[in-house]
N, CA, C and O atoms as a GROMACS GRO file, in nm:
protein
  248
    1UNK      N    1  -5.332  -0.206   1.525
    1UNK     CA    2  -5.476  -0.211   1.503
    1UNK      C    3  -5.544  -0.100   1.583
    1UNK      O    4  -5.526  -0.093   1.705
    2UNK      N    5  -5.630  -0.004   1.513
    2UNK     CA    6  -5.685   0.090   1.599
    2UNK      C    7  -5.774   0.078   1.682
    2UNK      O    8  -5.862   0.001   1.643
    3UNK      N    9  -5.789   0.117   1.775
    3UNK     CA   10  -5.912   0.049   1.942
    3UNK      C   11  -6.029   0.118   1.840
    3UNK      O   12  -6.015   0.220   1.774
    4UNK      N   13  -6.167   0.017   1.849
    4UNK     CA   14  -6.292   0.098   1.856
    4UNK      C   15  -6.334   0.153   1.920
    4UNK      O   16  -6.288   0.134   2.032
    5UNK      N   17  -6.396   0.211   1.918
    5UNK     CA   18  -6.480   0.305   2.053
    5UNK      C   19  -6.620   0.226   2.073
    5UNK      O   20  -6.669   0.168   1.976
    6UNK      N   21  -6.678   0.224   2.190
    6UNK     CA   22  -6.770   0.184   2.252
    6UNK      C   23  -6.825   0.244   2.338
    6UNK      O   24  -6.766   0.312   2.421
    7UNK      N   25  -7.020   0.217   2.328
    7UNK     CA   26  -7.104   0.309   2.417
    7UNK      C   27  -7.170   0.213   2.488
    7UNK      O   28  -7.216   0.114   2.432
    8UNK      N   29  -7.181   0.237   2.627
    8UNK     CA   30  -7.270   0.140   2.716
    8UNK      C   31  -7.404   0.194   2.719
    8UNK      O   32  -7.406   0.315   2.742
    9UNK      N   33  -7.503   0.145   2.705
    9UNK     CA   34  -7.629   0.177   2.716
    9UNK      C   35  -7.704   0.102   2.775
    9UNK      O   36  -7.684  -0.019   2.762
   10UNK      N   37  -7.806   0.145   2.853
   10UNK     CA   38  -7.856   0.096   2.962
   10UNK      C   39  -7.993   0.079   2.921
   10UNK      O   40  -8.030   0.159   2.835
   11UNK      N   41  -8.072   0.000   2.959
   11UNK     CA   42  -8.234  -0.018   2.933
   11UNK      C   43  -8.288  -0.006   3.069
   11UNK      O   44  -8.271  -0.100   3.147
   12UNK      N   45  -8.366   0.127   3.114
   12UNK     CA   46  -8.455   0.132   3.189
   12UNK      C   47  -8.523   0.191   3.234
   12UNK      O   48  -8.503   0.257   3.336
   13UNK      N   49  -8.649   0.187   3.156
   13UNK     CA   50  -8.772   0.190   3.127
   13UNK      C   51  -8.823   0.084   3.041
   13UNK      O   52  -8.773   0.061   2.931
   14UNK      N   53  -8.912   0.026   3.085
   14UNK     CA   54  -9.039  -0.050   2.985
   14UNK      C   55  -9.091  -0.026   2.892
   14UNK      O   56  -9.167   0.072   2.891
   15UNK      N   57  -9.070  -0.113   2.765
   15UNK     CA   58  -9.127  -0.041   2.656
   15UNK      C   59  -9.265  -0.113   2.605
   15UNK      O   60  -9.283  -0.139   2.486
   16UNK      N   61  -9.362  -0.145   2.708
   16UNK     CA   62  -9.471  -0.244   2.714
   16UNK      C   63  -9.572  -0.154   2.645
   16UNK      O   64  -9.640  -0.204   2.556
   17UNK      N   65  -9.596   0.029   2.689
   17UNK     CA   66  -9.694   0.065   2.624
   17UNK      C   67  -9.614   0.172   2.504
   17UNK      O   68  -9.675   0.276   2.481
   18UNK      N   69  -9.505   0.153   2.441
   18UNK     CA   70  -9.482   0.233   2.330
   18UNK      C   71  -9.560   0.140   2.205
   18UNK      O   72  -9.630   0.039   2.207
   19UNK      N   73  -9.504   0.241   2.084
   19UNK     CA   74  -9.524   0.195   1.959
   19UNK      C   75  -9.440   0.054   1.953
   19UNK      O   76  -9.356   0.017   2.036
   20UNK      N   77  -9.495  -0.041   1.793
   20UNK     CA   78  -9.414  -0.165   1.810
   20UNK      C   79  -9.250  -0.135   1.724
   20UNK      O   80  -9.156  -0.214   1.724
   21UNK      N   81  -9.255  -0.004   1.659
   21UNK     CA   82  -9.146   0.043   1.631
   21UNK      C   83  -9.026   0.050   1.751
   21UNK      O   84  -8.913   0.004   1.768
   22UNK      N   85  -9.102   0.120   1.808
   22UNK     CA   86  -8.986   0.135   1.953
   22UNK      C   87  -8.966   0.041   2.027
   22UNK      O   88  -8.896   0.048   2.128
   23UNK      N   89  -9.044  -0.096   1.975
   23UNK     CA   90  -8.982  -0.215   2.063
   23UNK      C   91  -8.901  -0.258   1.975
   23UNK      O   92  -8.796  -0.280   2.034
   24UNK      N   93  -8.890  -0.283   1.872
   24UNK     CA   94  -8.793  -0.313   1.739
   24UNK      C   95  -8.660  -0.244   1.785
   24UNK      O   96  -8.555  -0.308   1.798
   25UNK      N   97  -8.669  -0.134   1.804
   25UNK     CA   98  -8.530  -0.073   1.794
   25UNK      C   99  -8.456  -0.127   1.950
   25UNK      O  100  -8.342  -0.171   1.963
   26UNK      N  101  -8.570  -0.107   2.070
   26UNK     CA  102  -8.492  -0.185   2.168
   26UNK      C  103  -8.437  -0.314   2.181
   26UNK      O  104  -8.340  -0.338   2.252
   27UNK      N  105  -8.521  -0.428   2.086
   27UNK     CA  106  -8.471  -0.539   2.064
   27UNK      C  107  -8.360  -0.529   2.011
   27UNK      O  108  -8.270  -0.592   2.066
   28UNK      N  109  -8.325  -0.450   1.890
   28UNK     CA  110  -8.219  -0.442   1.792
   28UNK      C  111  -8.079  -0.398   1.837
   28UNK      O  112  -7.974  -0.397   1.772
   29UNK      N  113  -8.107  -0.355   1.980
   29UNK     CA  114  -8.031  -0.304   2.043
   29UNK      C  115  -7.934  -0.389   2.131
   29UNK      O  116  -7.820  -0.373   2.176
   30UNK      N  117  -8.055  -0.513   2.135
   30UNK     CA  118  -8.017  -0.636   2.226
   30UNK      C  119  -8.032  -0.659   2.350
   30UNK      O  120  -7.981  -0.752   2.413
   31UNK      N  121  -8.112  -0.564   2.398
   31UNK     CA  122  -8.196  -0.534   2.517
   31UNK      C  123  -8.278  -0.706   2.567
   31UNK      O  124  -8.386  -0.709   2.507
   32UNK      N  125  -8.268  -0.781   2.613
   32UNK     CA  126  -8.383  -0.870   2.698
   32UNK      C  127  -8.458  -0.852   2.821
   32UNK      O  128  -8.554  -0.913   2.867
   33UNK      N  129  -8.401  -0.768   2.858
   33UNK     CA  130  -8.443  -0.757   3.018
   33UNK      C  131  -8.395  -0.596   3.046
   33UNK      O  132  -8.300  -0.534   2.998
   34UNK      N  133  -8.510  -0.548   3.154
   34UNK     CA  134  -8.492  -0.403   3.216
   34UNK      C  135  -8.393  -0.436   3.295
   34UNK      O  136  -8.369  -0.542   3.353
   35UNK      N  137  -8.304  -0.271   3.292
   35UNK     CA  138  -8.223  -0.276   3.358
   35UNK      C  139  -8.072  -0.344   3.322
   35UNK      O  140  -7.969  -0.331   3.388
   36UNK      N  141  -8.089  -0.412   3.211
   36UNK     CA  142  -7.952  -0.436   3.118
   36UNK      C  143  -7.890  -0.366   3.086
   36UNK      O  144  -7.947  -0.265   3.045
   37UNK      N  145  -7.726  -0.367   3.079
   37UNK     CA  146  -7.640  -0.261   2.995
   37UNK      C  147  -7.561  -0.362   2.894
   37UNK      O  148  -7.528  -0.479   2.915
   38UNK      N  149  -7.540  -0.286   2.786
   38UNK     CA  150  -7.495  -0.365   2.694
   38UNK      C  151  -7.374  -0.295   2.621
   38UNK      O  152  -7.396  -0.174   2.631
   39UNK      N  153  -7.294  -0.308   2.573
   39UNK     CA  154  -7.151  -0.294   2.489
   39UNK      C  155  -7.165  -0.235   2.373
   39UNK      O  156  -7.206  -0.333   2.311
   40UNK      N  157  -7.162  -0.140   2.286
   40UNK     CA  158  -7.181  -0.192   2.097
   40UNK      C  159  -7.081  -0.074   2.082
   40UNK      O  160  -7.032   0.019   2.146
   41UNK      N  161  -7.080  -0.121   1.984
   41UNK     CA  162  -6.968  -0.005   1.869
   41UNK      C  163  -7.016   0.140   1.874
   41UNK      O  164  -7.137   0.161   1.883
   42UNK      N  165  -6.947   0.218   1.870
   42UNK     CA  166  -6.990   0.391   1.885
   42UNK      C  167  -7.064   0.367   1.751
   42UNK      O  168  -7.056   0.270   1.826
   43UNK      N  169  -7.121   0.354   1.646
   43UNK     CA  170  -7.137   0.423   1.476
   43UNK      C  171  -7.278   0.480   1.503
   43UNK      O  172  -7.368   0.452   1.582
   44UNK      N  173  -7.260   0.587   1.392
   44UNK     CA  174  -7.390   0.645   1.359
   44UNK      C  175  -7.506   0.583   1.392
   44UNK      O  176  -7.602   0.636   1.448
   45UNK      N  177  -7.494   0.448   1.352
   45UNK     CA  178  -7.643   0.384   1.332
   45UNK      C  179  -7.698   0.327   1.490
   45UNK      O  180  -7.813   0.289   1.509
   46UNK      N  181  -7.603   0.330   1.586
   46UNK     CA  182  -7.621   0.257   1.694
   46UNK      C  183  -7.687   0.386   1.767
   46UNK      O  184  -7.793   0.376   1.829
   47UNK      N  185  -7.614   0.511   1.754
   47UNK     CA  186  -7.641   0.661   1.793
   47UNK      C  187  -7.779   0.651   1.755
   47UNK      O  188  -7.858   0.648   1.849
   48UNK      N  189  -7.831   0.644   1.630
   48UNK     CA  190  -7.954   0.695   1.555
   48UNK      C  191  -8.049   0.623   1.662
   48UNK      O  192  -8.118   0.670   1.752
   49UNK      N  193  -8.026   0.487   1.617
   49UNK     CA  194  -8.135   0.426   1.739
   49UNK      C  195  -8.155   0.477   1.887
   49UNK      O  196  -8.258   0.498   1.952
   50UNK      N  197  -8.006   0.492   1.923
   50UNK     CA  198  -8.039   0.546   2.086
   50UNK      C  199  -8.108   0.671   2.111
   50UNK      O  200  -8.136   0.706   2.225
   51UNK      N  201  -8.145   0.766   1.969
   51UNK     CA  202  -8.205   0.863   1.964
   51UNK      C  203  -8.357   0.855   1.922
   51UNK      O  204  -8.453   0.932   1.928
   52UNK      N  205  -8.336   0.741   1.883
   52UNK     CA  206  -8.526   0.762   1.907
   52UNK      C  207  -8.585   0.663   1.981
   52UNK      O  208  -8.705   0.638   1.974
   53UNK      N  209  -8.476   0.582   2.081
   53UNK     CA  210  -8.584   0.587   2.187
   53UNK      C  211  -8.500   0.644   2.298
   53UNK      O  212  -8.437   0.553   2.352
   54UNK      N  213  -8.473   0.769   2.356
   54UNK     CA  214  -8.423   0.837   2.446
   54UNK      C  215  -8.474   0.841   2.555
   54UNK      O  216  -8.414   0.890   2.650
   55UNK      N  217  -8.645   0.773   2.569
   55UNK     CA  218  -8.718   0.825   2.717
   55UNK      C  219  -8.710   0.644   2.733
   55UNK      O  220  -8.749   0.610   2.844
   56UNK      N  221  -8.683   0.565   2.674
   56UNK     CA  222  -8.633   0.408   2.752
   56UNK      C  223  -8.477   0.384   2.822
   56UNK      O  224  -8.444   0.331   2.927
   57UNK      N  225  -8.398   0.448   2.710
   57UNK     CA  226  -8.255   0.334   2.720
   57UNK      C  227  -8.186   0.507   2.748
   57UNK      O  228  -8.224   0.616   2.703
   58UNK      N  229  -8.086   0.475   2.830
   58UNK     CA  230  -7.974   0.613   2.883
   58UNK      C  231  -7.792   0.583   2.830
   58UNK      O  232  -7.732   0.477   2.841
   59UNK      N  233  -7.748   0.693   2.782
   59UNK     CA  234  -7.621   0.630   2.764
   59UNK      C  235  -7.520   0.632   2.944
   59UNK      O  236  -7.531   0.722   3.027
   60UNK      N  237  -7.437   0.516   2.959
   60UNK     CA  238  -7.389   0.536   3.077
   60UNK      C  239  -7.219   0.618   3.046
   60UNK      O  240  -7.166   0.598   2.936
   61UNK      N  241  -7.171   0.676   3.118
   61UNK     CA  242  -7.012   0.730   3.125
   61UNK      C  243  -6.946   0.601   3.102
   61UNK      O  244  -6.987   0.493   3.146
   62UNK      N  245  -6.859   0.615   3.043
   62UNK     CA  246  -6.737   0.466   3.042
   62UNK      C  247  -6.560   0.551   3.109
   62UNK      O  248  -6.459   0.482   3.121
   0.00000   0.00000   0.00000
């Protein structure tokens, strides 16, 4: 079975005064709380999101 790849991403910054778009995508992300890091699958679509909100969530080294 081939290993997936996985990106840790981190939430921190507040997304209290963005658009409600950019809280969507942090939710979607699975974000609850600043300062969370979370697990997900490398794919495009997880990338896309982490690219538009780039000034909240950071990718960490694994």
């Amino acid at each position: 079975m081939a290993e997936t790849k996985k990106i840790r991403i981190q939430y921190y910054r507040s997304a209290i005064a963005t658009p409600t778009k950019h809280k969507l995508v942090v939710k979607g992300l699975g974000f609850t709380r600043l300062n969370q890091i979370v697990e997900r699958v490398d794919t495009e679509a997880i990338r896309g999101m982490v690219k538009t909100v780039p000034h909240l969530v950071r990718i960490l080294e694994s």
